[in-house]
N, C-alpha and C positions, 0 to 999 in steps of 0.2 A: 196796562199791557206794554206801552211806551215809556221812557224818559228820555224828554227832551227836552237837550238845555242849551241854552246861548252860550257862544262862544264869545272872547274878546272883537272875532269881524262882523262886521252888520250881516246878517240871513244864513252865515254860518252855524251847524247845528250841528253837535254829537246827538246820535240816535243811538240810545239802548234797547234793544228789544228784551221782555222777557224769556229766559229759557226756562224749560220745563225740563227738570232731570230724573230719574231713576236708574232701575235696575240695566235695563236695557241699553241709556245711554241719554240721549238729549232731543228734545225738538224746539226750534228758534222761529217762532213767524218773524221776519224782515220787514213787510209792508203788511199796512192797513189803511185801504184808502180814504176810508172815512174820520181813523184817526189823524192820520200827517194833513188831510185836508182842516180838521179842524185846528192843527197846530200850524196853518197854515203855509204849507209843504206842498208843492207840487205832486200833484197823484197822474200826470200824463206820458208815464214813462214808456218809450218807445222800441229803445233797445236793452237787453242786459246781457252780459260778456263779464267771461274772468281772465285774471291773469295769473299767472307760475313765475316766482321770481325768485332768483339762487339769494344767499347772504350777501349782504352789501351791495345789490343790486339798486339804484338809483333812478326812481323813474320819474319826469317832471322838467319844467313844470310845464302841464298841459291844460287846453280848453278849444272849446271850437268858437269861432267868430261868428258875427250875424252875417246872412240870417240862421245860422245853422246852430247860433249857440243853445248851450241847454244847463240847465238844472241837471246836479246827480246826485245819486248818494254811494257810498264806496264801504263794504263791510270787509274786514276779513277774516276769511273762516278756517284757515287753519297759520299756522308759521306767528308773526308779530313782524308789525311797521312801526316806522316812524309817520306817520302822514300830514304831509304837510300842505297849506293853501295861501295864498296870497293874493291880495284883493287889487284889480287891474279897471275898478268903477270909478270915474272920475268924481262924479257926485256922491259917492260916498264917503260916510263920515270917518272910515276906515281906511280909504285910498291907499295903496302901497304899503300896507300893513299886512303881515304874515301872520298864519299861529299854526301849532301843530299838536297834534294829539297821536297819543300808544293808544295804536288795534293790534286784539291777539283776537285769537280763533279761539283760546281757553276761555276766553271772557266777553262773547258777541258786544259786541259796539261798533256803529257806525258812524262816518260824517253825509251830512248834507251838507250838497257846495252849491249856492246859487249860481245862476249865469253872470258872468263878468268875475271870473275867479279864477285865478290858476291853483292845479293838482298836481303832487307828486307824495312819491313815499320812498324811502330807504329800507332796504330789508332789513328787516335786525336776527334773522333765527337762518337756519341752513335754507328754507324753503317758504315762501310765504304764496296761499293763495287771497288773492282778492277776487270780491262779485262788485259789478259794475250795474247799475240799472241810471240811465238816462231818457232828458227827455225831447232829444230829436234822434235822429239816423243819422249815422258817420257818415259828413262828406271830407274827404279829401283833399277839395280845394280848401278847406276852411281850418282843418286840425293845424295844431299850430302850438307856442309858447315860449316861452322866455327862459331863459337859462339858468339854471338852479344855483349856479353861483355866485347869482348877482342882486338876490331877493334880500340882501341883511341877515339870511338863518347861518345860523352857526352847526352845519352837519356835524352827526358825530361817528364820521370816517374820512379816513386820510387818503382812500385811494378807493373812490366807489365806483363802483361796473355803470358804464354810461354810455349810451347808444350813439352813433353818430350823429344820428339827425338831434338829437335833445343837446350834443355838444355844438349844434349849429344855430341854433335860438338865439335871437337878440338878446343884449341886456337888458334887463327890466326897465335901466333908464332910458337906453335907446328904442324903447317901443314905446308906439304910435296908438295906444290903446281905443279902439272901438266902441268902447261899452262908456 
């Protein structure tokens, strides 16, 4: 019902769900909690939220701090990303390593991002939507991340739509990582 595979970062996962298609059109289950629990995947998820993002839209890199951090997983279901993570865990064997994977909506795939990971994705299509399901509640004080410029990825756009606050994030070297 699942494929799930390792990534090159430690706990990072592409989640395929199967789709069922015919005449009508398609139906995609996203979660199974007995399955991601047995691939052991956090099943505690608290909030889920989407986003609308034009082409070339840049968003990242993002995560919440303890205690607020959380495990997520990020699908998108219609448009196509770039989605990108980089690992902010000192102890792991990954540290400061980046990778990224293509989500289209034509082809459900998802990432799991463990807690201590930054998030972001570049729109690659005119419109891309993402679902978001995590597993604490948005605080405020704690949302936060490092600036996408400074992770080693080589974007592939010259001039990406980029929010003020995400163009106000330390660089990856100059933070202070928590996790």
């Amino acid at each position: 019902m699942f494929e799930i595979e390792e990534s090159p970062l430690a706990g990072v996962k592409r989640v395929t769900p199967r789709t069922a298609r015919d005449a009508r059109g398609a139906f995609t289950k996203v979660f199974h909690e007995d399955l991601f629990a047995k691939a052991g995947l956090r099943t505690d998820f608290r909030e889920s939220y989407y986003s609308t993002s034009r082409k070339n839209v840049l968003r990242g890199m993002h995560f919440q701090t303890p205690p607020h951090d959380h495990d997520k997983i990020v699908y998108c279901l219609s448009g196509a990303v770039l989605d990108v993570v980089v690992d902010l865990r000192r102890a792991s064997p990954t540290f400061g390593q980046h990778t990224a994977f293509s989500l289209d909506g034509a082809s459900p795939a998802g990432v799991y991002i463990p807690t201590g990971c930054a998030h972001g994705f570049l729109t690659l299509t005119d419109e891309a939507l993402l679902l978001y399901s995590v597993t604490s509640v948005y605080a405020p004080n704690n949302d936060t991340g490092v600036r996408w410029d400074t992770i080693g990825f080589d974007w592939p756009c010259e001039a990406p739509l980029i929010s003020d606050r995400d163009l106000s994030f330390p660089a990856l070297a100059d933070f202070d990582t928590p996790f």
